[in-house]
C-alpha positions as CSV (number, residue, x, y, z in Angstrom):
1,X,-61.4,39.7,-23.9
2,X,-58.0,39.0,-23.6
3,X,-58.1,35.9,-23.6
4,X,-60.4,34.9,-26.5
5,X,-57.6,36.9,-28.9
6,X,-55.4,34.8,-27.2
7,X,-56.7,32.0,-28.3
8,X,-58.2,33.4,-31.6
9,X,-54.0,34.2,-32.0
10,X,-53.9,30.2,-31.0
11,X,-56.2,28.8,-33.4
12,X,-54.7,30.9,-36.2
13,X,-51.2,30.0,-35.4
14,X,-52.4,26.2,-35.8
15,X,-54.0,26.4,-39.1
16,X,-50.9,28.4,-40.0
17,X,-48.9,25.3,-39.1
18,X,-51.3,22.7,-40.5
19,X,-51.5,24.0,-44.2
20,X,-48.0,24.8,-43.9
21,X,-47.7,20.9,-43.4
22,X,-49.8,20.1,-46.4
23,X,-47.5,22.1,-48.6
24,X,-44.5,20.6,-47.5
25,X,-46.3,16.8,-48.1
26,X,-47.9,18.0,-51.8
27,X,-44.3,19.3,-52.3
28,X,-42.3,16.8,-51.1
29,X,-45.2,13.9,-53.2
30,X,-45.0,15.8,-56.2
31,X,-41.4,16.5,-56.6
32,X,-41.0,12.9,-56.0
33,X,-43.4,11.1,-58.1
34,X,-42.2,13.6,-61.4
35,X,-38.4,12.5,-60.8
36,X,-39.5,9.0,-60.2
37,X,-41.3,8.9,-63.5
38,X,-38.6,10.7,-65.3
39,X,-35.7,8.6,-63.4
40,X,-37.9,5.3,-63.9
41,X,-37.1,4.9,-60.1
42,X,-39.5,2.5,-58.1
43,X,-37.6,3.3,-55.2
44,X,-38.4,7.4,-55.8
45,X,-42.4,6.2,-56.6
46,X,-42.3,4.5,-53.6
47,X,-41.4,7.7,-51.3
48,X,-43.6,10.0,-53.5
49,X,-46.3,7.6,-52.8
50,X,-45.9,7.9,-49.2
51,X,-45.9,11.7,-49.0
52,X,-49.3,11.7,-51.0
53,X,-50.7,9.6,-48.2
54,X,-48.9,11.9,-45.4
55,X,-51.2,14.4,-47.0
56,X,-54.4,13.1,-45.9
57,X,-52.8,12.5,-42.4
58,X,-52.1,17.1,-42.4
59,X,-55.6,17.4,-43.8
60,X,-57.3,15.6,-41.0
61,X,-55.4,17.9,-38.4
62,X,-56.0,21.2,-40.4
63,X,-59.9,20.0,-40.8
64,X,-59.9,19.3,-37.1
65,X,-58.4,22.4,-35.9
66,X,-60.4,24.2,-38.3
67,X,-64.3,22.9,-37.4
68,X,-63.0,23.1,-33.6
69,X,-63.0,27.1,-34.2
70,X,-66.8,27.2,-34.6
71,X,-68.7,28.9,-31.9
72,X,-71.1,27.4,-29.5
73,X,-74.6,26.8,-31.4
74,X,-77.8,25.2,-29.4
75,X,-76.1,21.6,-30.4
76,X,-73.2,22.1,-28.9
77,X,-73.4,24.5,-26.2
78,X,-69.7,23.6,-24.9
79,X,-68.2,25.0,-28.5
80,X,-66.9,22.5,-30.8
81,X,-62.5,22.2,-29.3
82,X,-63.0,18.1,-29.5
83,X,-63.0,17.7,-32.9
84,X,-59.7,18.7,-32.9
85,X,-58.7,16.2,-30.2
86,X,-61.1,13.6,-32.0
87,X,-58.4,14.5,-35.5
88,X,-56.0,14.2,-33.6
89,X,-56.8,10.6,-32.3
90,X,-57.1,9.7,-35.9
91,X,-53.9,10.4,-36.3
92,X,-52.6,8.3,-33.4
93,X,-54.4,5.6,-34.8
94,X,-53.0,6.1,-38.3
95,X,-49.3,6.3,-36.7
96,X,-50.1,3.0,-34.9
97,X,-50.5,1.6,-38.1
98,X,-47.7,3.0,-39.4
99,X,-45.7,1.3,-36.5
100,X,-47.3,-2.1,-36.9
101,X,-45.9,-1.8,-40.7
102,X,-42.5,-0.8,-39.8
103,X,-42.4,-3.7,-37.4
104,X,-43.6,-6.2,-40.2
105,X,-41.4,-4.8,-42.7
106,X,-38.2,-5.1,-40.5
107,X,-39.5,-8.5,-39.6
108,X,-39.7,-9.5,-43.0
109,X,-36.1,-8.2,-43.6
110,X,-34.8,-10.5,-40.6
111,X,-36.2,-13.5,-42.9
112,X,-34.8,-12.4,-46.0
113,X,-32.0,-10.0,-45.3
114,X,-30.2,-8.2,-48.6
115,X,-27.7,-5.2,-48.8
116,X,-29.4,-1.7,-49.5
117,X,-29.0,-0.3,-52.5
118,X,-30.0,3.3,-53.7
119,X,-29.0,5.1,-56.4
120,X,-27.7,8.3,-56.6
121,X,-30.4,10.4,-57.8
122,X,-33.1,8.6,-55.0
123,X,-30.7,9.9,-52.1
124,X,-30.5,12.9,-53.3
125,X,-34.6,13.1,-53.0
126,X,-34.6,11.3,-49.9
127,X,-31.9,13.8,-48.5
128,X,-34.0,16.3,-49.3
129,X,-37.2,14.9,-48.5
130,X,-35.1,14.5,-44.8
131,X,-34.4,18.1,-44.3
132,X,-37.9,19.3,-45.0
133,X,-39.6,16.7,-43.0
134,X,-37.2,17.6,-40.1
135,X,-38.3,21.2,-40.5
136,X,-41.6,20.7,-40.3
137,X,-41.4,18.0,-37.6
138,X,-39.9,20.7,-35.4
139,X,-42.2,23.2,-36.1
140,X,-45.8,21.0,-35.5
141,X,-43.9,19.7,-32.4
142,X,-42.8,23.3,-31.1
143,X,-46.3,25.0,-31.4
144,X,-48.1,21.4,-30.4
145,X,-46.3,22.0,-27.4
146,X,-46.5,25.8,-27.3
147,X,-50.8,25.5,-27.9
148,X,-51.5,21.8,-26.0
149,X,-52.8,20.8,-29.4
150,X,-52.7,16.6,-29.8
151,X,-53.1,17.3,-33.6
152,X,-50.2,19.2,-34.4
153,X,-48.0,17.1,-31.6
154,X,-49.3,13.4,-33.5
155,X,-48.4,14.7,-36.9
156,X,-45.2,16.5,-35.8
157,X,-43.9,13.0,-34.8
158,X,-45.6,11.3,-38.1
159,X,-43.6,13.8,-39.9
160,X,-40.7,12.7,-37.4
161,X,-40.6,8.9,-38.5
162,X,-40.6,9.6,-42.0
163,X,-37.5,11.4,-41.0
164,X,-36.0,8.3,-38.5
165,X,-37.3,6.4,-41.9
166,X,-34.8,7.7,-44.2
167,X,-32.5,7.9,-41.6
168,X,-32.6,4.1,-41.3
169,X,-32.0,4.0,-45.4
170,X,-28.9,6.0,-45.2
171,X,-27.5,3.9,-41.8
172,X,-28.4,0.8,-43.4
173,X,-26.6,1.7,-46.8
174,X,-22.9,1.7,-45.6
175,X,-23.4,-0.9,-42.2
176,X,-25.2,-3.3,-43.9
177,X,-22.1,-4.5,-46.3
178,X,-20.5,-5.1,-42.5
179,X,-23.7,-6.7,-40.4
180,X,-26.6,-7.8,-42.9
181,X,-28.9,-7.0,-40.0
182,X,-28.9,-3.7,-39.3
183,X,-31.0,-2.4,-41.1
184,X,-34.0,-4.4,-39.9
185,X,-33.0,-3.8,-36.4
186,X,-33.2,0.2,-37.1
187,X,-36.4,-0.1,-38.6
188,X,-37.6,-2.5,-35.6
189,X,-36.3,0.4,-32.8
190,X,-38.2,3.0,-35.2
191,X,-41.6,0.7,-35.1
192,X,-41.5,0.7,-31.1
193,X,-40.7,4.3,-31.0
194,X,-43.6,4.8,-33.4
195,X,-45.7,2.7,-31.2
196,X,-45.0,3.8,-27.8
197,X,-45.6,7.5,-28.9
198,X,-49.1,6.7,-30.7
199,X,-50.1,5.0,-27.7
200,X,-48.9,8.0,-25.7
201,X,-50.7,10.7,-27.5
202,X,-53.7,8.5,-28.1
203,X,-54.3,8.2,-24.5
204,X,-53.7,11.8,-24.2
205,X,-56.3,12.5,-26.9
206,X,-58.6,9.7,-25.5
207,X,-59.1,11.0,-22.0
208,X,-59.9,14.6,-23.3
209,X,-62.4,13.1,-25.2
210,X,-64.0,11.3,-22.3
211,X,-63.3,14.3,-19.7
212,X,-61.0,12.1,-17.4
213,X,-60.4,13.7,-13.9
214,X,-57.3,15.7,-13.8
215,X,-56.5,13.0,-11.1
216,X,-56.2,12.7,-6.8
217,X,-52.4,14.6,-7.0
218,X,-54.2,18.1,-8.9
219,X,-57.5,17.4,-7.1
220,X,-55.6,17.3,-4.0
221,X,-54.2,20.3,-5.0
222,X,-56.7,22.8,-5.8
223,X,-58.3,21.5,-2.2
224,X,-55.4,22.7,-0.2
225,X,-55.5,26.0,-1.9
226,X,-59.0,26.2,-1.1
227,X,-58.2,25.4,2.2
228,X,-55.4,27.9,2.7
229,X,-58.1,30.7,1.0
230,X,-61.0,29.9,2.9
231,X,-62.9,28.5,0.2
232,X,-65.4,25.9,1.0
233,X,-65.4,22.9,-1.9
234,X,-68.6,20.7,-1.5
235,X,-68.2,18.7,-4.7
236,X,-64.8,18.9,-6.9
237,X,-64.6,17.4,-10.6
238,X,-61.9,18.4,-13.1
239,X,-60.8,17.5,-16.4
């Protein structure tokens, strides 16, 4: 009993999180897309643009986490947890794609390099945008952690990148007038980062899917406990 209000408390404490993250992205979109219009700022449009999409990415999670709280019917007699490790594999996918685009963005600014501009009003937005994409970064990465939940830890670091994103922006706007170049090599170091963390959590979400083996070093493991308490193990499997 204690343990299914434990993870009832879980589950709850995820959604919490999740719709908390697609308040901050219909926030963050809208705020961005009205100045832009009233500023006539392509740059702002741009951003506002990309939150809208980031939207999709927190709906996904929140849709996954949401269906996984069903109980066990005579379909699925094992509950229904794996859709939220199947949302959160879309995600990985979606922030592999986001990498690939950072990479061909940065390489396109290596062919064609130019000094950043931004005007006043567009960092102030950005800035902004920074700070609450921080917050919630920290918060979908402390409880993906805290709950072993691949949705909330994939979008945590989507929500991340947007931040190293504008980071990049900022960097790039006083180092470029020194070394034209730096602001595609940012963006290149933030693709790979992107990358190598998709590819991480994907694989993390991939082998729950397929019920990998915990591997020989825990399977070893449990045996010598056994061992030590007697316990006779004729077959062993673990996930």
């Amino acid at each position: 009993m204690a343990k299914d209000k434990t993870t009832t408390k879980g589950n709850q404490i995820k959604e919490k999180v999740a719709i908390a993250s697609i308040l901050a992205n219909v926030i963050l979109a809208g705020s961005k897309i009205f100045i832009g219009l009233i500023a006539q700022s392509s740059a702002i449009l741009a951003e506002g643009l990309h939150s809208f999409m980031d939207i999709f990415s927190s709906a996904i999670g929140y849709v996954g986490i949401k269906i996984s709280r069903k109980p066990e019917d005579k379909e699925h007699p094992y509950g229904h947890y794996k859709f939220e490790v199947l949302a959160g594999f879309f995600i990985t996918l979606f922030l592999f794609g986001t990498g690939i685009g950072i990479i061909y963005e940065a390489y396109q600014k290596f062919l064609n390099p130019s000094i950043a501009k931004l005007p006043l009003l567009a960092f102030g937005v950005m800035l902004f945008s920074v700070l609450i994409n921080e917050l919630m970064a920290r918060l979908k990465i402390y409880f993906g952690k805290k709950e072993n939940s691949v949705v909330l830890l994939s979008d945590g670091i989507h929500s991340r990148v947007d931040v190293f994103a504008s980071l990049v922006v900022f960097i790039g706007l006083f180092l470029t007038p020194y070394w034209i170049y730096v602001d595609p090599l940012l963006a290149l170091l933030v693709g790979l980062y992107v990358i190598k963390e998709s590819v991480s959590l994907g694989k993390e979400a991939f082998d729950s899917l397929l019920d990998t083996s915990a591997g020989p070093e825990i399977e070893n493991q449990i045996k010598s406990i056994a061992q030590r308490e007697n316990i006779e193990i004729n077959s062993l499997k673990t996930q």
